[in-house]
C-alpha positions in Angstrom: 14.2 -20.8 0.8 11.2 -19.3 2.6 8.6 -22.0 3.6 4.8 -21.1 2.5 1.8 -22.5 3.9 -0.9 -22.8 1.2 -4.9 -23.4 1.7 -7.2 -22.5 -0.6 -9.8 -19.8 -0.2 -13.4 -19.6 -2.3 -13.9 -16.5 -3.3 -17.2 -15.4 -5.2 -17.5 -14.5 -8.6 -18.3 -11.0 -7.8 -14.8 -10.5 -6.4 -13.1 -12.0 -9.6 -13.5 -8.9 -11.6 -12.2 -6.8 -9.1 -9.5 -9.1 -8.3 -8.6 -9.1 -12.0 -8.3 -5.0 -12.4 -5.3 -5.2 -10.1 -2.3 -3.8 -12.5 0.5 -5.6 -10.1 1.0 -9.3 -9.8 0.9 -11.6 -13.2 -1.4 -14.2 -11.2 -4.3 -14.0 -9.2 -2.4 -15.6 -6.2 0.0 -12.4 -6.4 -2.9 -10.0 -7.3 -5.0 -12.0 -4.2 -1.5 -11.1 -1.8 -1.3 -7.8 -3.0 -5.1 -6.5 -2.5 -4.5 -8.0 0.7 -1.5 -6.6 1.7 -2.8 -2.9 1.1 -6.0 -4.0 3.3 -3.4 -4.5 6.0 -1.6 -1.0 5.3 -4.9 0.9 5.5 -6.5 -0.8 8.3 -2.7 0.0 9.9 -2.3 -3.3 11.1 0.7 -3.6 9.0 3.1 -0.6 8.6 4.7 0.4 5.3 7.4 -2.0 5.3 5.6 -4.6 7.1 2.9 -4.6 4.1 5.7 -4.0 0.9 7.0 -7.3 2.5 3.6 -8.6 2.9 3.6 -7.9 -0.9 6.8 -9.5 -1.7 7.8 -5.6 -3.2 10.3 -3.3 -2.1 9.1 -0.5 -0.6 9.2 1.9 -3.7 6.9 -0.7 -5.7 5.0 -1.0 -2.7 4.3 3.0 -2.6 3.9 3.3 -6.5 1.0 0.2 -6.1 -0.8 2.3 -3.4 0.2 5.6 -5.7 -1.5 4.3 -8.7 -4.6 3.1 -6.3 -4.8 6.6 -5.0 -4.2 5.9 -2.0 -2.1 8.2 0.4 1.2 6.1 1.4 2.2 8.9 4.2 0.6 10.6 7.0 0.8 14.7 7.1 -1.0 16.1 10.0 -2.0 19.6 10.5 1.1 20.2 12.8 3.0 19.0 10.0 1.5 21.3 8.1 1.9 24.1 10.2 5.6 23.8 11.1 6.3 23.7 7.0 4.2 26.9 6.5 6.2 28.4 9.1 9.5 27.2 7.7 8.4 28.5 4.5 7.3 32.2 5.5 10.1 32.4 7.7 12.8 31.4 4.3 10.7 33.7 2.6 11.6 36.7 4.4 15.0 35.7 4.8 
């Protein structure tokens, strides 16, 4: 079994609310991890997998948590973007 260190932490009451909306996590420890995990994943100091585990999710929970936050779980860059269009026109006129 996985050791945890516990503390507490104080947060306001202005938080609670928020805190509360989260859809995952049945307590607000779990909602607490969560929120904080995706802090991590958007501030890219954890990765994907890094912040699923974080989250104590798989990665497919992980993605549909950030999916149903809006929040993009994949980078697409421009050249990305480019190389598919190409791809595309180029099946196209196959």
């Amino acid at each position: 079994m996985e050791a945890v260190s516990q503390f507490q932490v104080a947060l306001s009451n202005e938080l609670m609310p928020f805190i509360l909306r989260i859809k995952d996590g049945n307590t607000t420890d779990e909602k607490v991890t969560i929120s904080l995990a995706v802090g991590m994943f958007l501030s890219k100091q954890a990765t994907l997998a890094q912040a699923a585990e974080l989250a104590k999710k798989s990665i497919w929970d992980f993605t549909d948590v950030l999916r149903s936050l809006g929040i993009p779980w994949s980078e697409y860059t421009e050249t990305e973007l480019s190389m598919d269009e190409l791809s595309l026109s180029k099946l196209a006129g196959a």
